[in-house]
N, C-alpha and C positions, 0 to 999 in steps of 0.2 A: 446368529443374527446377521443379514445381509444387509449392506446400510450403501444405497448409491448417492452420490455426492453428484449433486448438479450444480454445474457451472460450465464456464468456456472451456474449450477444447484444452485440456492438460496436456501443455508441450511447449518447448522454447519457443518466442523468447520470454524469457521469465522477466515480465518488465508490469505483471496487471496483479493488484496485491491480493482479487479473490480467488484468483487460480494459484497461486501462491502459495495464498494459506490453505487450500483445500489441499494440494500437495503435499503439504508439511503435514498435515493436521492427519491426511490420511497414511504415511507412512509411520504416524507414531503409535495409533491406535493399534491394540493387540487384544481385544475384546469382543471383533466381531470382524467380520468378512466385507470388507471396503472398498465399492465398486467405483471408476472411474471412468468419463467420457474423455477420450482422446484421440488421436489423428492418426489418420488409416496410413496417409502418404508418407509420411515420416517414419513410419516404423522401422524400413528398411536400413535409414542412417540410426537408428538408435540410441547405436552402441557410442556413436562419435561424442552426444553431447547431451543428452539427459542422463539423469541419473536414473538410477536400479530401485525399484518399487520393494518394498516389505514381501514376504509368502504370502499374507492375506490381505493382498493389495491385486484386484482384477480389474483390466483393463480394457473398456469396448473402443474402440477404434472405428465409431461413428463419422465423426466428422473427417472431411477432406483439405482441410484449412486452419491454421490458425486463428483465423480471424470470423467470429459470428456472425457474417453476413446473411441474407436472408436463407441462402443455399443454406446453411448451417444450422440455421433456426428451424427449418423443415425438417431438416434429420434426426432432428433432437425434438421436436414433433413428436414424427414419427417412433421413432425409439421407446419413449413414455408411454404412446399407447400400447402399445407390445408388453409394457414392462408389469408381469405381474408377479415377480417374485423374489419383490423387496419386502423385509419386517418395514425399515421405514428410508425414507427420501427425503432427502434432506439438502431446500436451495440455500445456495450461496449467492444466489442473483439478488442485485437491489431490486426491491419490487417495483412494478411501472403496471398501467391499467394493461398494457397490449400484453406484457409477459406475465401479468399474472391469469389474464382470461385464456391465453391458450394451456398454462399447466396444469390451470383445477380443468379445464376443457379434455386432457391428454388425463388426468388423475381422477377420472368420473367414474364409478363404481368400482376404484380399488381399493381395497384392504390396509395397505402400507400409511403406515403415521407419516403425516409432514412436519417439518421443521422449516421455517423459514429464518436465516440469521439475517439481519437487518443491518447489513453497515453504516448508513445515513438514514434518515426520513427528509427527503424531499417536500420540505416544507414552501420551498417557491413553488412547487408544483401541485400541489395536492392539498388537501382540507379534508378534515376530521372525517367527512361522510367518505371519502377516498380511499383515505387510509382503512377503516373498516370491511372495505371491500378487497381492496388489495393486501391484505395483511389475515391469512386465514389460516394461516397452520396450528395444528394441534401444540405446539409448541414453537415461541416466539425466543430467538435469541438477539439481543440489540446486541454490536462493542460496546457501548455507552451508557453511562447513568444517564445523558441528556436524556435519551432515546427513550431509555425506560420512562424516564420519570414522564415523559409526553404524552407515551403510550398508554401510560397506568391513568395520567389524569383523562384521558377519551374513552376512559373504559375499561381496557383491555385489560384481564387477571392473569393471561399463560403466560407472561414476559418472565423474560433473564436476562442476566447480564453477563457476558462473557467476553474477557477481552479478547483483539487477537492475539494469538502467538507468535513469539518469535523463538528461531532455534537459537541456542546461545550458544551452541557448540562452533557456530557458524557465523552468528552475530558476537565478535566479541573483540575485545583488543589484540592486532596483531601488529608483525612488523609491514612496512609498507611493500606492498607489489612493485620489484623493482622493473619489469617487463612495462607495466602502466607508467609507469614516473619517465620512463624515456618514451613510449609513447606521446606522453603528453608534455613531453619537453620540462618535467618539475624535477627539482632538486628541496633534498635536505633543508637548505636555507630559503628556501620558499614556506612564503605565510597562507597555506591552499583553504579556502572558502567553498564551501559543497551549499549548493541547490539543488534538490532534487525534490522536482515537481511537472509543473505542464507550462506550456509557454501560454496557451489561450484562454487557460480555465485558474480560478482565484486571485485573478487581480497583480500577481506578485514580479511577475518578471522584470515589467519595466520600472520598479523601484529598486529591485536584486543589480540588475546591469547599470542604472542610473549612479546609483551607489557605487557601484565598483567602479567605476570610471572616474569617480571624485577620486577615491583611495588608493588609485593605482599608479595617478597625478604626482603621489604625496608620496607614494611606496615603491618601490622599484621591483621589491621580491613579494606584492601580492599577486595570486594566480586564484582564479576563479575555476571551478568545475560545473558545466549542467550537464547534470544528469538528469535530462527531460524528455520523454518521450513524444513521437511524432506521430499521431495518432490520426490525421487527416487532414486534408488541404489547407486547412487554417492556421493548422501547426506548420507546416511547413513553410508558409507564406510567413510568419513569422518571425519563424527561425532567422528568417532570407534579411527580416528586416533586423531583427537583432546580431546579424553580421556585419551589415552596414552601418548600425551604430558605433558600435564597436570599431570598424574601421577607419569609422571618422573619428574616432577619438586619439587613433593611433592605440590601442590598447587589444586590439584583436588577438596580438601573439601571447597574449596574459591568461587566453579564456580556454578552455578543452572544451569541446562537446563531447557528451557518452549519449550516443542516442541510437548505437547501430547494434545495441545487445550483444554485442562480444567481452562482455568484462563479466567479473560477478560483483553483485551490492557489497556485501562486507569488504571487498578490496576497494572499491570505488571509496568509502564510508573511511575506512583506515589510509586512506592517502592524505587527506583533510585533517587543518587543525581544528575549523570550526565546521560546523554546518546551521544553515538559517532556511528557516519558511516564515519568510513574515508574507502571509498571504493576507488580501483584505478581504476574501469570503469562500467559503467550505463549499457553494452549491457544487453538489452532484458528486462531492469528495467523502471518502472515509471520517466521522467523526473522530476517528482516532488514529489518522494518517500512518504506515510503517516507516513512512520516511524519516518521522521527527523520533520512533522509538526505536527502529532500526539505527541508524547514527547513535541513540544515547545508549544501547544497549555495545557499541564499540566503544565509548569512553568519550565521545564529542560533545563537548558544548554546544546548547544549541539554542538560537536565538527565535522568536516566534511571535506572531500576533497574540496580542490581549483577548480576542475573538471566544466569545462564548464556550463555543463547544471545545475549544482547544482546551479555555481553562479547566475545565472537567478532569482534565490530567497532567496540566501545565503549571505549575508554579514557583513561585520566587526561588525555593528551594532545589528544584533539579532544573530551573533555565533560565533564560534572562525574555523577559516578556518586553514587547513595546505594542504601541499604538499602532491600526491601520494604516496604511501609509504613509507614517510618519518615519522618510530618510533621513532626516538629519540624526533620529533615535538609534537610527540603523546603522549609523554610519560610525555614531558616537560610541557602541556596543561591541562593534567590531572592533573598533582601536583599543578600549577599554581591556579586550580580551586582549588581542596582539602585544601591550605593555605589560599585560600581569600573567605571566608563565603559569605561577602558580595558580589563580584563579579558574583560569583554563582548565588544571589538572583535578582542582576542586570540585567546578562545576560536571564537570566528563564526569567521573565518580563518581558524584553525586544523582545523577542520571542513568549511570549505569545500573547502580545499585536498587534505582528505585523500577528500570524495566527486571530487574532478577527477581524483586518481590513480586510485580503485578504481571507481568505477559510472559513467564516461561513457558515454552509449548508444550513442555510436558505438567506442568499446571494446568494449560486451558483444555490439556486431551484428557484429564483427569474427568474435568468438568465437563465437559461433553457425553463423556461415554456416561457419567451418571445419567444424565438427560438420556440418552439413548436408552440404558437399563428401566429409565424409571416410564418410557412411554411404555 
């Protein structure tokens, strides 16, 4: 069974959580022949800094870019129409009207079953008539019970739920990266707080830094970590301004940024005693963020918005929930952990244990390749 995995171009930096997962997802599979679109120009450096694919892991070296710009989108066009000898294909792209009229466009009189996995439903964007158009595959996979349960009430019978994966081998509790700790000027006796999100997109930033500038007032050894990508001018424009913040406060030498992909997640995630997403809204984000299961899947506490979709997999029992926007909650939560060692150790644990029941990658490639056996 030949099964090609559409998505962005497969190649560092490893910082977008569907090329990620498609990554993951296609080096564990051992039940069929798993094709990948990846980058022509990097091939040459390789060896330096991707990893080594499975034997039944192929790789086309379409694109010339990391980044899917239009150039890129043409190639992968083009590619599709060519492509006639796949059993099935299978996107990892969130659907959008433009990407999905050019694939059933490129996917017009072939054979091969589609899968679309669904990581959000872009509900600010789209209404029921939308979705039915843009949502066509022969097999529908959401992350989400949200997702499903949406889907199922507009109609739709081919849905599944499959969460994503995480490797544990690789997400797990370690000792801290001592190379990143001087790096980022942290010690031992430092209280490290991990964000890792977007600075333009859910709301979360300027209550994450707001916050920490109260606590940092009060704290000598709290240190902040963003680990937030810079994904175009807006980002970076306010990177510029959350520098300035920060340096008005005098609290700049307190903060690391990780935003130039030279680290790996599980070291980032294992430097930190806590990590928080209190975001005030999910649009255009993963129902089921890696960021908050990656972290609970190391052992971290982790603090988060009350937010719909979050609670679908968030509760009292493996995090400490608060209200949108609400810093003073955030702030109170944070200290609350910082006094109680033990809670800390409880909560992590308690988190960890519950991403080993629900998102082991070799759990959700179980559940896949059934899907795949069963089209």
């Amino acid at each position: 069974m030949k099964i090609l995995l559409l998505t962005r171009p497969i190649c560092p930096p490893w910082d977008e959580a569907s090329k990620n997962f498609a990554y993951t997802l296609a080096n564990n599979v051992r039940n069929a022949e798993i094709h990948l679109l990846t980058c022509a120009q990097l091939g040459n450096r390789v060896s330096k800094w991707k990893p080594s694919f499975q034997v039944n892991v192929v790789c086309h070296d379409i694109f010339s870019s990391p980044k899917l710009d239009f150039a890129q989108k043409f190639k992968l066009f083009k590619f599709l129409r060519k492509a006639n000898n796949f059993d099935i294909i299978h996107s990892l792209f969130t659907p959008t009207k433009i990407n999905s009229f050019f694939i059933k466009l490129a996917l017009k009189n072939k054979k091969a079953k589609f899968i679309q996995t669904v990581a959000t439903l872009r509900e600010d964007l789209y209404n029921e008539e939308n979705f039915k158009k843009i949502l066509f595959g022969d097999r529908i996979i959401t992350y989400s019970d949200y997702a499903k349960e949406k889907l199922e009430i507009m109609g739709f019978e081919n849905v599944k739920r499959i969460y994503p994966g995480v490797d544990l081998s690789d997400y797990c509790p370690r000792e801290k990266n001592q190379e990143l700790m001087k790096r980022f000027e942290t010690s031992n006796d430092d209280f490290v707080i991990n964000f890792t999100g977007e600075y333009t997109r859910m709301g979360a930033i300027d209550d994450v830094v707001e916050s920490f500038i109260d606590l940092a007032k009060q704290h000598d050894n709290f240190h902040l970590q963003l680990a937030l990508r810079i994904k175009n001018k807006k980002d970076a424009e306010k990177k510029q301004k959350v520098i300035e913040r920060l340096k008005e406060s005098g609290c700049l030498e307190k903060v690391s940024f990780l935003d130039d992909g030279g680290y790996k997640m599980p070291d980032v995630y294992n430097l930190c005693d806590i990590s928080i997403f209190p975001v005030r809204n999910m649009r255009g984000k993963f129902d089921i963020p890696l960021a908050v299961i990656e972290a609970m899947a190391c052992g971290k506490p982790v603090i988060a918005t009350n937010i719909e979709r979050l609670k679908y997999f968030l509760n009292d029992s493996n995090s400490i929930l608060i209200n949108p926007g609400d810093c003073e909650a955030l702030k109170e939560k944070i200290l609350e952990l910082y006094n109680d060692p033990e809670k800390r150790a409880e909560l992590g644990n308690a988190g960890k244990e519950y991403v080993i029941r629900n998102f082991d990658i070799m759990k959700v490639v179980k559940e896949y390749e059934e899907v795949y056996r069963n089209l």
